[in-house]
Backbone as ProteinMPNN parsed JSONL, in Angstrom:
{"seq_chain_A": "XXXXXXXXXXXXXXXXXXXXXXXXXXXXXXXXXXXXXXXXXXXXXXXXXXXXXXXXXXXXXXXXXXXXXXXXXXXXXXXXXXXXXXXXXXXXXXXXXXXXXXXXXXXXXXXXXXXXXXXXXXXXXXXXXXXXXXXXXXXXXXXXXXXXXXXXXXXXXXXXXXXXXXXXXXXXXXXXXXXXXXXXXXXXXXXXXX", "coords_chain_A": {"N_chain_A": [[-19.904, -19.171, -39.103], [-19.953, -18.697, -35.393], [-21.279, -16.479, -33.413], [-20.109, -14.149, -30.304], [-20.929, -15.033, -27.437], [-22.467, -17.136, -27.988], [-22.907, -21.052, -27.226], [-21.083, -23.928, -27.405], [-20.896, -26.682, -26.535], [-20.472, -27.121, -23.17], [-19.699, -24.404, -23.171], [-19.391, -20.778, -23.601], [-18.73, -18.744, -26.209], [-16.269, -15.914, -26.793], [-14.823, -14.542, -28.305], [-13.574, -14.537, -31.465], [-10.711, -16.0, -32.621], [-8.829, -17.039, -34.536], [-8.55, -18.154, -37.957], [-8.682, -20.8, -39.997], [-8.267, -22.605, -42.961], [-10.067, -24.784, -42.434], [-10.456, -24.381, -39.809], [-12.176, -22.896, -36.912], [-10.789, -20.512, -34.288], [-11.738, -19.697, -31.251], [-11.469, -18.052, -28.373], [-12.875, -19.213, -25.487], [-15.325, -19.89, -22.691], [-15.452, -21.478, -19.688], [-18.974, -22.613, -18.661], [-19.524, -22.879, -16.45], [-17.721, -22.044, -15.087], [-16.564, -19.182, -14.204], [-14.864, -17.022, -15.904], [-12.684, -19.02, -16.347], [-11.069, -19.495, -18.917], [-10.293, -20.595, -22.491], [-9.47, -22.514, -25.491], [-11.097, -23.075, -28.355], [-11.763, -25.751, -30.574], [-12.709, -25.488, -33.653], [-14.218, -27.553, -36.389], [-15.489, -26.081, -38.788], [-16.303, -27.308, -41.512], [-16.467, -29.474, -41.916], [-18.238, -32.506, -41.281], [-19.49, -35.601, -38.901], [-21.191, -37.617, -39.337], [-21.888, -40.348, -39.874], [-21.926, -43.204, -37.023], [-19.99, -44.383, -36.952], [-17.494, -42.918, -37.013], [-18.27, -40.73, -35.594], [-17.37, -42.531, -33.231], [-14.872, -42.81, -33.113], [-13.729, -40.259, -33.358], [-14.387, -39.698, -31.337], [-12.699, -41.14, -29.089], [-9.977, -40.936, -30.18], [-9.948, -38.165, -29.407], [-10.278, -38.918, -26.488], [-8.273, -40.238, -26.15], [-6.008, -37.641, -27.042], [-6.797, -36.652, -24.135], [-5.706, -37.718, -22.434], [-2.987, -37.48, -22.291], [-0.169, -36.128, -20.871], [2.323, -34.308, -21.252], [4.706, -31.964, -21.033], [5.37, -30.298, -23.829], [3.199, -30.84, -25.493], [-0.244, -29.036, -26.305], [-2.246, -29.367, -24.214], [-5.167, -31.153, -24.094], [-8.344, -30.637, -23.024], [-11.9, -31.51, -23.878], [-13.513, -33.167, -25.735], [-16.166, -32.857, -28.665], [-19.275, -32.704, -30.712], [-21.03, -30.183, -32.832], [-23.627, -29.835, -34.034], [-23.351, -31.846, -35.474], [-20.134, -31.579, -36.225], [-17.312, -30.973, -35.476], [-15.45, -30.504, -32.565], [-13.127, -29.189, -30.353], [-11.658, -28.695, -27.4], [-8.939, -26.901, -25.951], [-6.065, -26.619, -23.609], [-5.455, -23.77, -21.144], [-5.751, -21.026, -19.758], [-2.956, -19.882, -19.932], [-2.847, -20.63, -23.191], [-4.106, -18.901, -24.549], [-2.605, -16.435, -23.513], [-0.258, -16.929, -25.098], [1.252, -16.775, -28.264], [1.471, -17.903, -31.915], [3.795, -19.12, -33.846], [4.204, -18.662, -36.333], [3.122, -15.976, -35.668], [4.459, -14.657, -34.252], [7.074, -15.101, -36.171], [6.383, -13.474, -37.751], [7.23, -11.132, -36.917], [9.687, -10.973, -37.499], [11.858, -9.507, -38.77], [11.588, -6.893, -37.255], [12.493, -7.842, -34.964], [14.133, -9.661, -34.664], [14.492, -13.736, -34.542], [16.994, -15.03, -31.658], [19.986, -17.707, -32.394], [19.864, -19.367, -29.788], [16.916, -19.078, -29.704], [15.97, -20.426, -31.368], [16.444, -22.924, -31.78], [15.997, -23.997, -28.968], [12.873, -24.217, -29.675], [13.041, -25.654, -31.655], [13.997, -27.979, -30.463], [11.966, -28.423, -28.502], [9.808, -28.684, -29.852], [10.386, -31.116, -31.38], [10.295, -33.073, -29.292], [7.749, -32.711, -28.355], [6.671, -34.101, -31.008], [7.72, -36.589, -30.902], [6.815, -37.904, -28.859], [3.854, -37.356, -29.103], [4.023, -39.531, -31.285], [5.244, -41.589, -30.232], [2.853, -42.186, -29.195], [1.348, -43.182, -31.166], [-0.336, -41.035, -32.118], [-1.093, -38.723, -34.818], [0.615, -35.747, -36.435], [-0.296, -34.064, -39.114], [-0.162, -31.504, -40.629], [2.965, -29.794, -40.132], [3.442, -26.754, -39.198], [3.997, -23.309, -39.19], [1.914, -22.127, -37.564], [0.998, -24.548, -35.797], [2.549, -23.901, -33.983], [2.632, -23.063, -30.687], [4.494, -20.448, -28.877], [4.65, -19.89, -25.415], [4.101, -17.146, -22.844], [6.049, -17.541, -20.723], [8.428, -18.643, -21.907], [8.502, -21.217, -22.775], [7.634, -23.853, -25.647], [4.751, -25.065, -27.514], [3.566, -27.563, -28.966], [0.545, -27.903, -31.34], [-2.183, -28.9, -32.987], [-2.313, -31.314, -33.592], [-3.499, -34.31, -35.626], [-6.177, -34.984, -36.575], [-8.752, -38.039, -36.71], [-10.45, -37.698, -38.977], [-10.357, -36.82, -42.848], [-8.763, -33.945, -43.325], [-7.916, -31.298, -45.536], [-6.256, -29.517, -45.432], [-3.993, -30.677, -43.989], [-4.099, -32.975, -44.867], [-2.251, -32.488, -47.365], [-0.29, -33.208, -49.967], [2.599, -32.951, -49.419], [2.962, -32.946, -47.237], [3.092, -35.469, -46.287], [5.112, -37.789, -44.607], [7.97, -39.823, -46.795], [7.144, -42.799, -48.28], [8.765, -45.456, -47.775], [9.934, -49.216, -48.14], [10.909, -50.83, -44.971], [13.288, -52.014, -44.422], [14.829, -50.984, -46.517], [14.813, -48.527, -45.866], [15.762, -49.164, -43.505], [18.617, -49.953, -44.743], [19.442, -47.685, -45.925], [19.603, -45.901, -44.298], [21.469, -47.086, -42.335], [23.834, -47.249, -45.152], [24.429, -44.338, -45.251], [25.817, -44.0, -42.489], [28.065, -45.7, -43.094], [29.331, -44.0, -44.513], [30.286, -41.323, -43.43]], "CA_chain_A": [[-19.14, -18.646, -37.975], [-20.235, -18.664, -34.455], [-21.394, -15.259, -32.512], [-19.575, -14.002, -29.448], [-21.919, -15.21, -26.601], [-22.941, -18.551, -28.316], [-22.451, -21.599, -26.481], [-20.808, -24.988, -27.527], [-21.081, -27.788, -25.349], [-20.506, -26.367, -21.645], [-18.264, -23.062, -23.304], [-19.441, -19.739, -24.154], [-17.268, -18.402, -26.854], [-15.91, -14.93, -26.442], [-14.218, -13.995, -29.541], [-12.775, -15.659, -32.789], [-8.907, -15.682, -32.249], [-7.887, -16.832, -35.584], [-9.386, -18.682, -38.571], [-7.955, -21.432, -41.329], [-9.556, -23.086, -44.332], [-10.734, -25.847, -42.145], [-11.074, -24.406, -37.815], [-11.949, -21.659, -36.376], [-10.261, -20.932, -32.92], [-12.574, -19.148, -30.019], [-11.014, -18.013, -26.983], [-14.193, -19.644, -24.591], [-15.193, -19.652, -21.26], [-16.563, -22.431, -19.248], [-20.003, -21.744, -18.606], [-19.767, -23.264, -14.856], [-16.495, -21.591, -13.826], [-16.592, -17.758, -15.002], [-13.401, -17.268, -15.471], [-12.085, -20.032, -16.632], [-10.941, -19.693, -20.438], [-10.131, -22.274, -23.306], [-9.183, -22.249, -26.728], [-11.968, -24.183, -28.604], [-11.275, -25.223, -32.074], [-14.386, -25.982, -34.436], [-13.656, -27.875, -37.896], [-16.624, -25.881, -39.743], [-16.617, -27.318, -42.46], [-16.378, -31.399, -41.795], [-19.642, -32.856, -40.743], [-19.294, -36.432, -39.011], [-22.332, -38.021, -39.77], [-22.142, -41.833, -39.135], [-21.358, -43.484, -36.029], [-18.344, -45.032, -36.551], [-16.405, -41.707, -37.192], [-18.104, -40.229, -34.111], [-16.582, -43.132, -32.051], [-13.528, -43.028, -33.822], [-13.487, -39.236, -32.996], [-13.913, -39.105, -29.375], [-11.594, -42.51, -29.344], [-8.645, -39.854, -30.436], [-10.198, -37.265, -28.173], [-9.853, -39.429, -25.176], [-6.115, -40.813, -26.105], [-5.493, -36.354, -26.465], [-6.735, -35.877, -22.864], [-4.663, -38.793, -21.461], [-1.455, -36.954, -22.848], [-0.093, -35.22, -20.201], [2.927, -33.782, -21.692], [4.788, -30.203, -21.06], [5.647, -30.133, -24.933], [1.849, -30.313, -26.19], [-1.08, -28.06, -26.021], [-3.274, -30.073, -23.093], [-6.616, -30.819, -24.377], [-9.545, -30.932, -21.88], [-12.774, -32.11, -23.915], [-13.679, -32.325, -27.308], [-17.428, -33.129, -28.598], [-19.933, -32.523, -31.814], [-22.134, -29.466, -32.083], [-24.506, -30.157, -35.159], [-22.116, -32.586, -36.658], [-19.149, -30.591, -36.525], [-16.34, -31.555, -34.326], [-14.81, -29.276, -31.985], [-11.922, -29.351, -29.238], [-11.65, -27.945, -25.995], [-7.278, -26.725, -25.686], [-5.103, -25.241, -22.962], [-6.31, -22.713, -20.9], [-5.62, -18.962, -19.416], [-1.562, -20.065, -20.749], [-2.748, -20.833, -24.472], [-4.934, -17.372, -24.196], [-1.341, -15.397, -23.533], [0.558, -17.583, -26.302], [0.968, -16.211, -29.775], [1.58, -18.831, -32.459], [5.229, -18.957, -33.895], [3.854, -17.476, -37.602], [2.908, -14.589, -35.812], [6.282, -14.257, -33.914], [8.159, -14.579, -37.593], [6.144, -11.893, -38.713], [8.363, -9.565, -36.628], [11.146, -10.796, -36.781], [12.278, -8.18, -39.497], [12.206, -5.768, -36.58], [12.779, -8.383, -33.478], [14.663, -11.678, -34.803], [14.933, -14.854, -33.045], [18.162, -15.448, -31.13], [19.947, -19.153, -32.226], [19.143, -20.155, -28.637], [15.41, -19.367, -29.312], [15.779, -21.368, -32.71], [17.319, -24.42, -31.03], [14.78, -24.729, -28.173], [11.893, -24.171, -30.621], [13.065, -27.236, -32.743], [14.344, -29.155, -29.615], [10.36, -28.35, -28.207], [8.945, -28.983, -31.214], [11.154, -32.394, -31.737], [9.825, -33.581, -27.872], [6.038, -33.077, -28.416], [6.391, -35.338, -31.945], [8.465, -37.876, -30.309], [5.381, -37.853, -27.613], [2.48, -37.655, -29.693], [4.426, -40.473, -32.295], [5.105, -42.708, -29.231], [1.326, -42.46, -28.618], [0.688, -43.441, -32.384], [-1.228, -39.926, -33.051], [-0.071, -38.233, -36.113], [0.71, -34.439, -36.587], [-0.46, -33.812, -40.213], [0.873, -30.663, -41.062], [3.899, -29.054, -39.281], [3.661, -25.583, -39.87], [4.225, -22.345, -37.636], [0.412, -21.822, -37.033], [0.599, -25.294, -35.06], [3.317, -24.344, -32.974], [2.65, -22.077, -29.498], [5.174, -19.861, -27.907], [4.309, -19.307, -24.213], [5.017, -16.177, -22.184], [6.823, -18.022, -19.613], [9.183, -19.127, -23.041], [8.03, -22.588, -23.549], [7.168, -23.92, -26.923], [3.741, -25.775, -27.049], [2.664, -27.791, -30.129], [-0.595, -27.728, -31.482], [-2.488, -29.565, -34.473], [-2.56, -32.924, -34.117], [-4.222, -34.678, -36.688], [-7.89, -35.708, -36.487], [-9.106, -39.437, -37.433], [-10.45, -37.719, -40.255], [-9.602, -36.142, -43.399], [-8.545, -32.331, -43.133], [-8.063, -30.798, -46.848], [-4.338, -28.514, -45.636], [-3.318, -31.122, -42.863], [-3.261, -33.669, -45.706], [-1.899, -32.361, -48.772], [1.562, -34.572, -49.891], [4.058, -32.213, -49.243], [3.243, -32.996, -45.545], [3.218, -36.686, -45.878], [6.255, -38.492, -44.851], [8.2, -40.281, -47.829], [6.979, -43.958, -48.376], [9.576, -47.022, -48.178], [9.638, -50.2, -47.019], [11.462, -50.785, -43.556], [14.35, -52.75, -45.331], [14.763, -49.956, -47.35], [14.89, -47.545, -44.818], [17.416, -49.469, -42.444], [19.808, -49.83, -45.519], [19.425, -46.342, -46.44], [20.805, -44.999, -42.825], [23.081, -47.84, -42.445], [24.646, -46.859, -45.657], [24.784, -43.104, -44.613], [26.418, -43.668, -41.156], [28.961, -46.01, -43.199], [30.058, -43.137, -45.531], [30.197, -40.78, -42.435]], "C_chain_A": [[-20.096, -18.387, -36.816], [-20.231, -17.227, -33.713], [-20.378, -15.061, -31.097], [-20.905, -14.531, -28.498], [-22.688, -16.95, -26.692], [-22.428, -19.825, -27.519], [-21.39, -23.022, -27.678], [-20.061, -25.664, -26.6], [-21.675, -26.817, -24.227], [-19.66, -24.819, -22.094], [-18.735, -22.349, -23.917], [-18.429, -19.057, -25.107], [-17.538, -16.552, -26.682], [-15.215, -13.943, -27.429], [-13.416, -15.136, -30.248], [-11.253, -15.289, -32.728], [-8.203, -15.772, -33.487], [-8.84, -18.084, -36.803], [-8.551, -19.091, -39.886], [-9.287, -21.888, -42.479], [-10.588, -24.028, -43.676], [-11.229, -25.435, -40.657], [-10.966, -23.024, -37.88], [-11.678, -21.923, -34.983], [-10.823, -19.971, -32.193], [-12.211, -19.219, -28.997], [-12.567, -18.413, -26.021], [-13.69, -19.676, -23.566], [-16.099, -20.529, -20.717], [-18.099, -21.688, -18.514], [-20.36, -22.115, -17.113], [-18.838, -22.613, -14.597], [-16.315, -20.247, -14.959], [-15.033, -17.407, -14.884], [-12.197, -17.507, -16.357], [-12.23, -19.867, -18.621], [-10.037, -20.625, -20.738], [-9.867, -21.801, -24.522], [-10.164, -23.774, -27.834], [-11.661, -24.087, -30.517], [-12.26, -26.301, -32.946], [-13.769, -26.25, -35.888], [-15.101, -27.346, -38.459], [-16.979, -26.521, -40.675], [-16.19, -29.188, -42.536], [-17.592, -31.505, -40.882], [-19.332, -34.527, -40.212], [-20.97, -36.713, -39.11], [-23.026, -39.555, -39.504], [-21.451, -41.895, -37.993], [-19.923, -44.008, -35.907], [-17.257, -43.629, -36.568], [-16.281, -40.777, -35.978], [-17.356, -41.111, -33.0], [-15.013, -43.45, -32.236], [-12.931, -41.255, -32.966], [-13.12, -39.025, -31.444], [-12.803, -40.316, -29.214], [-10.481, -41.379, -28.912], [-8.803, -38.719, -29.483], [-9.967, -37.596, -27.119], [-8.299, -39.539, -25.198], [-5.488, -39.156, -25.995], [-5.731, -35.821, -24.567], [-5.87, -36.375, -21.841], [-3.376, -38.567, -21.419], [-1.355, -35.896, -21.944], [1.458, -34.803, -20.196], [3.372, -32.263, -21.391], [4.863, -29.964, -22.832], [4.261, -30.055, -25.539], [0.868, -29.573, -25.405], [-1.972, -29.062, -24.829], [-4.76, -29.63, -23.514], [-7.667, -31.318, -23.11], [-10.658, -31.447, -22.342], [-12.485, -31.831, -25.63], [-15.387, -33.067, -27.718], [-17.835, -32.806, -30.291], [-20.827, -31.658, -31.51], [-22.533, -29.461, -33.756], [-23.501, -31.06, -36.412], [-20.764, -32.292, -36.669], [-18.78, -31.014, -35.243], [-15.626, -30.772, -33.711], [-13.931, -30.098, -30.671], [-11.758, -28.652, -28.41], [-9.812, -27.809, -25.451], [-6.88, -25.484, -24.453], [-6.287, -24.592, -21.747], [-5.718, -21.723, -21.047], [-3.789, -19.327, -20.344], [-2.151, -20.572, -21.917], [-3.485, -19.427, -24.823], [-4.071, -16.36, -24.158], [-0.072, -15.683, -24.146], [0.852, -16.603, -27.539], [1.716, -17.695, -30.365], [3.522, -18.354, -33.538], [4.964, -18.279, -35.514], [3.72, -15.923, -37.39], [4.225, -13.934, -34.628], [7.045, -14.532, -35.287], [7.615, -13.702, -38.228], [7.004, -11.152, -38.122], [9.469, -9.898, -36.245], [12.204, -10.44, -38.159], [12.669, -7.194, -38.425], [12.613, -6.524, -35.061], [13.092, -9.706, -33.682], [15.041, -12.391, -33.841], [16.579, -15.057, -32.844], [18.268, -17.054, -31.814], [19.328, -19.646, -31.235], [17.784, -20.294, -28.929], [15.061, -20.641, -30.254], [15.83, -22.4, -32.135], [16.232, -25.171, -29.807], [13.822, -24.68, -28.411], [12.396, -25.076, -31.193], [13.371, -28.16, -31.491], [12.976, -29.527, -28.773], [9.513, -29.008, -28.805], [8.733, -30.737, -31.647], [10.429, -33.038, -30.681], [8.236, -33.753, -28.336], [5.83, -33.718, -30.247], [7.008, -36.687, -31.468], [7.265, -38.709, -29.364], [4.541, -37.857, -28.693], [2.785, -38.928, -30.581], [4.698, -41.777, -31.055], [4.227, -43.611, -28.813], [0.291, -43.156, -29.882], [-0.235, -42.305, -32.322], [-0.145, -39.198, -33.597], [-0.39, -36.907, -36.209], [0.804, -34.334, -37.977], [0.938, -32.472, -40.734], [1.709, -29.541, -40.177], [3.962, -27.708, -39.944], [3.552, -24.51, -38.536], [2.864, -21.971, -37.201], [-0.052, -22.748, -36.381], [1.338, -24.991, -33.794], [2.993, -23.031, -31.775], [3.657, -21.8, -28.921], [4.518, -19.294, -26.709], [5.054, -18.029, -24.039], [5.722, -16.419, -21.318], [8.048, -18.52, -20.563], [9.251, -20.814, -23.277], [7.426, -22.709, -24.669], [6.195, -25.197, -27.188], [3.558, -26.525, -28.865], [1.191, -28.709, -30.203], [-0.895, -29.011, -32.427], [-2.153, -30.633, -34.953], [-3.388, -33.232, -35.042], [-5.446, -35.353, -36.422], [-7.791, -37.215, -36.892], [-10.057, -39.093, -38.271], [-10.012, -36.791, -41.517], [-9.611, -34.313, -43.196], [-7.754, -31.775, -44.687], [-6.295, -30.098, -46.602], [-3.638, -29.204, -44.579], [-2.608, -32.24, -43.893], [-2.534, -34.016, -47.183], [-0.455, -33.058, -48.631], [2.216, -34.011, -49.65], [3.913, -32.204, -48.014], [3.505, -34.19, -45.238], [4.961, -37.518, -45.696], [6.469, -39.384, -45.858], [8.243, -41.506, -47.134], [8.149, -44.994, -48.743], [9.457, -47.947, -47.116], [10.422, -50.325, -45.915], [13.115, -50.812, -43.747], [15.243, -51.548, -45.812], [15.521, -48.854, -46.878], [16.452, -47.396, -43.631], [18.693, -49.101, -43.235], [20.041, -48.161, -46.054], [20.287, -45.553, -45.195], [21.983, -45.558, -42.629], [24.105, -47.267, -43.308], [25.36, -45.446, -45.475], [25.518, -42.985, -43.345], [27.218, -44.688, -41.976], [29.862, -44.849, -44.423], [30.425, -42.592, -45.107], [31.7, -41.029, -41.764]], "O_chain_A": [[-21.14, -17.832, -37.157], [-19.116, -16.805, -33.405], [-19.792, -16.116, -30.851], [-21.995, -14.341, -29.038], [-23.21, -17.651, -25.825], [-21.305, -19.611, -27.062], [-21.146, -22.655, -28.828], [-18.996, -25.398, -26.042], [-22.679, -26.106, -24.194], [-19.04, -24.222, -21.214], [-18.825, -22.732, -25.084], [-17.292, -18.846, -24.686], [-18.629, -16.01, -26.505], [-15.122, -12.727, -27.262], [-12.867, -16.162, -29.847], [-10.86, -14.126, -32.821], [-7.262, -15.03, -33.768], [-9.737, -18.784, -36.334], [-7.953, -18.322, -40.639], [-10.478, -21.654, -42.684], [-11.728, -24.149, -44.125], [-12.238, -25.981, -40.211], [-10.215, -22.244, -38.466], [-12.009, -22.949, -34.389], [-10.263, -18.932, -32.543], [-12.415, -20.257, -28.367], [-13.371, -17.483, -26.065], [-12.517, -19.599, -23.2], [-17.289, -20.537, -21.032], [-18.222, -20.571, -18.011], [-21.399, -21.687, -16.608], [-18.945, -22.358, -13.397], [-16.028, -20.307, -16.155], [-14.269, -17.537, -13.927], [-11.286, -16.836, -16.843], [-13.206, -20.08, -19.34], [-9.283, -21.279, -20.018], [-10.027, -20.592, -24.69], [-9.894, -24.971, -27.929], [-11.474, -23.176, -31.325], [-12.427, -27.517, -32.847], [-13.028, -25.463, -36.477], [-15.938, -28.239, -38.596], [-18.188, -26.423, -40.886], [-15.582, -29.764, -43.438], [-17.864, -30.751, -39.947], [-18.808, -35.095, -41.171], [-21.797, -35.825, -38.905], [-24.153, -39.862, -39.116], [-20.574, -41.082, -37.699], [-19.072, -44.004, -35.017], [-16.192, -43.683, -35.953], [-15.304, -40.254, -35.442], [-16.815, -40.586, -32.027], [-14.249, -44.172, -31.595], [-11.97, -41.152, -32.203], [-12.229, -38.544, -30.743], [-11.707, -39.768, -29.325], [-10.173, -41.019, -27.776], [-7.845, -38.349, -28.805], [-9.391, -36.754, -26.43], [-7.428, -39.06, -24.472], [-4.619, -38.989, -25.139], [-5.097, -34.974, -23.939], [-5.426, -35.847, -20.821], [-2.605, -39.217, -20.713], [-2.094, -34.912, -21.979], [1.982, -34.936, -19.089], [2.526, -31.375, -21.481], [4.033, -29.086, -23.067], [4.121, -29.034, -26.212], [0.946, -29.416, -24.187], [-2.525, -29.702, -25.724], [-5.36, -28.558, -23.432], [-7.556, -32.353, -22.453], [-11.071, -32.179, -21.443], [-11.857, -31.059, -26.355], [-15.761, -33.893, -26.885], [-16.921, -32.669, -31.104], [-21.493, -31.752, -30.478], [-21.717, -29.085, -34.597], [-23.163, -30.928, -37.589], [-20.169, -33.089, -37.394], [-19.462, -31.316, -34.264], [-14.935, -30.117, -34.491], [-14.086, -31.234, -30.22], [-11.676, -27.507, -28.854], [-9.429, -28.607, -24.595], [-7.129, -24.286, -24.318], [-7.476, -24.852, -21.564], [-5.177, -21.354, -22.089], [-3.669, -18.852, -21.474], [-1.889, -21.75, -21.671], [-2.946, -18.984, -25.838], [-4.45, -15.302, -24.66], [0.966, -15.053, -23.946], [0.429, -15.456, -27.388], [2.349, -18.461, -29.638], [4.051, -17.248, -33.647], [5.662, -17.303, -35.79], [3.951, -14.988, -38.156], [4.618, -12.779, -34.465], [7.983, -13.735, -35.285], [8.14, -13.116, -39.175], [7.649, -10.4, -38.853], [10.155, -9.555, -35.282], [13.194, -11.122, -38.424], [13.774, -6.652, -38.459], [12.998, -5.831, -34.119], [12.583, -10.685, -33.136], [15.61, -12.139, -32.779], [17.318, -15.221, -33.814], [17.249, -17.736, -31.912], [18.324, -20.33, -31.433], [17.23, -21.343, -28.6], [14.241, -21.538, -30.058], [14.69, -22.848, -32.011], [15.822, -26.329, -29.723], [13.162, -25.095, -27.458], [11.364, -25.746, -31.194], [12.865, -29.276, -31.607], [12.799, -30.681, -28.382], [8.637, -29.765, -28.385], [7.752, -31.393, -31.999], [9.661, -33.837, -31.217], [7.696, -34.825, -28.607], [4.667, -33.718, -30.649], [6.56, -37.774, -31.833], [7.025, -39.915, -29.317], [4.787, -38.879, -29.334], [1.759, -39.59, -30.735], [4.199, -42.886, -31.248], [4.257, -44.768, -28.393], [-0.885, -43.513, -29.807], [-1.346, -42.778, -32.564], [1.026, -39.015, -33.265], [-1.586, -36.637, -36.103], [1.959, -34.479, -38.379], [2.139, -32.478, -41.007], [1.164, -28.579, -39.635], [4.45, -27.54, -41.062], [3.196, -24.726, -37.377], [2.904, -21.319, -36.158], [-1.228, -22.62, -36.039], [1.046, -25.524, -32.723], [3.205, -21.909, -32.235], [4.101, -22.735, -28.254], [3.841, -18.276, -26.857], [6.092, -17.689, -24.607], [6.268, -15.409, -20.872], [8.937, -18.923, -19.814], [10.093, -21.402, -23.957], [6.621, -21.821, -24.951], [6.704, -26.315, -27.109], [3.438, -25.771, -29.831], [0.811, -29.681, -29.551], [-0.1, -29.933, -32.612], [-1.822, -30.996, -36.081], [-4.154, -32.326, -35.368], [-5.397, -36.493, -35.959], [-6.738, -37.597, -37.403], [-10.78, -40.047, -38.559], [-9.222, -35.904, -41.193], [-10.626, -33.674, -42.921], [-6.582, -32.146, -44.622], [-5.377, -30.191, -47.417], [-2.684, -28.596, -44.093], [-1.411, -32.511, -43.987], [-2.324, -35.043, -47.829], [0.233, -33.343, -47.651], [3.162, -34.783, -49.494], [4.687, -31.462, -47.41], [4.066, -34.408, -44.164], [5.75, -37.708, -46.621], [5.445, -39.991, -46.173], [8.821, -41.727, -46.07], [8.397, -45.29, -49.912], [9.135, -47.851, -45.932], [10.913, -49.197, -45.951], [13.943, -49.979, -43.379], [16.36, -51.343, -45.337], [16.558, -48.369, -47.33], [17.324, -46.625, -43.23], [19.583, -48.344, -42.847], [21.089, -47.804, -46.591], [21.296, -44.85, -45.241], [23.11, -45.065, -42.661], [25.129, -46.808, -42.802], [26.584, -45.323, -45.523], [25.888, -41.848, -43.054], [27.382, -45.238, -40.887], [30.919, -45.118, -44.996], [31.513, -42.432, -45.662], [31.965, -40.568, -40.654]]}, "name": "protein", "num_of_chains": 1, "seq": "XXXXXXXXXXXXXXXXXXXXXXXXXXXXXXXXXXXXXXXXXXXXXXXXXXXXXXXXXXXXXXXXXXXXXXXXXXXXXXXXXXXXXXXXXXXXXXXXXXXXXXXXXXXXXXXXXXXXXXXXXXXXXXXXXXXXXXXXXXXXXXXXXXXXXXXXXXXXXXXXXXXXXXXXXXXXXXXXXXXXXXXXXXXXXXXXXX"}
């Protein structure tokens, strides 16, 4: 784990915001524009090591900055700091977010309205339609990818790397395998029963 004050790349980090099996997430601050905060998210524990994975990496890093989407998180850089692959997300609006796990924690004492439900999946639905358009793949859908703004927009997060991630790709996230054929006749038959 990374100190408060430490740099990576151009970004001082400032505090650890939240921490999975695989990233930690560091509210940072560019180190040219004081100010200016970021949400930097470090895979600790994946090392790339050969070249092809690093050019594979930034590859996917470039195609995230070219996505200029209201429905996803807007990434600004992403880089290697001793092997270790990190991402540069969002700014000052991903900084006054909370993540939609930690809005269903309270909603025992502050439940979501249908409406909020509805434009949280219709949000949600938009930035996979968009990132799947773009051929990048959102491993695992879960409420710790998805951002609620304070302005009430719903941001998603946690695209999937070009490489492996240990809780992005366990099977119960993978879409079910058939052939195309398969697939057509399978809806066809469902919209003729309908």
């Amino acid at each position: 784990m990374r100190n408060s004050g430490d740099y990576i790349g151009r970004y001082r980090l400032l505090s650890c915001l939240r921490q999975t099996s695989q990233c930690l997430f560091y509210l940072a601050e560019h180190g040219d524009v004081p100010g200016a905060l970021y949400t930097l998210q470090l895979w600790h524990t994946i090392a790339l090591r050969n070249r092809d994975s690093y050019i594979e990496f930034l590859e996917w890093v470039k195609a995230l900055i070219n996505v200029r989407d209201p429905a996803l998180v807007p990434v600004v850089e992403g880089g290697l700091v001793e092997d270790h692959p990190y991402l540069v997300q969002g700014s000052e609006l991903v900084t006054r977010s909370e993540t939609l796990a930690q809005r269903l924690a309270r909603s025992g004492t502050e439940p979501l309205t249908i409406t909020q439900v509805r434009q949280i999946v219709e949000q949600v639905g938009r930035g996979l339609v968009v990132a799947h358009g773009l051929d990048l793949l959102h491993g695992q859908l879960a409420p710790q990818w998805i951002l609620l703004t304070v302005d009430g927009r719903t941001l998603l997060s946690g695209l999937k790397p070009p490489f492996a991630v240990p809780d992005q790709d366990h099977p119960r996230y993978r879409p079910p395998r058939r052939p195309p054929q398969q697939a057509r006749r399978s809806i066809c038959s469902s919209r003729a029963a309908t």
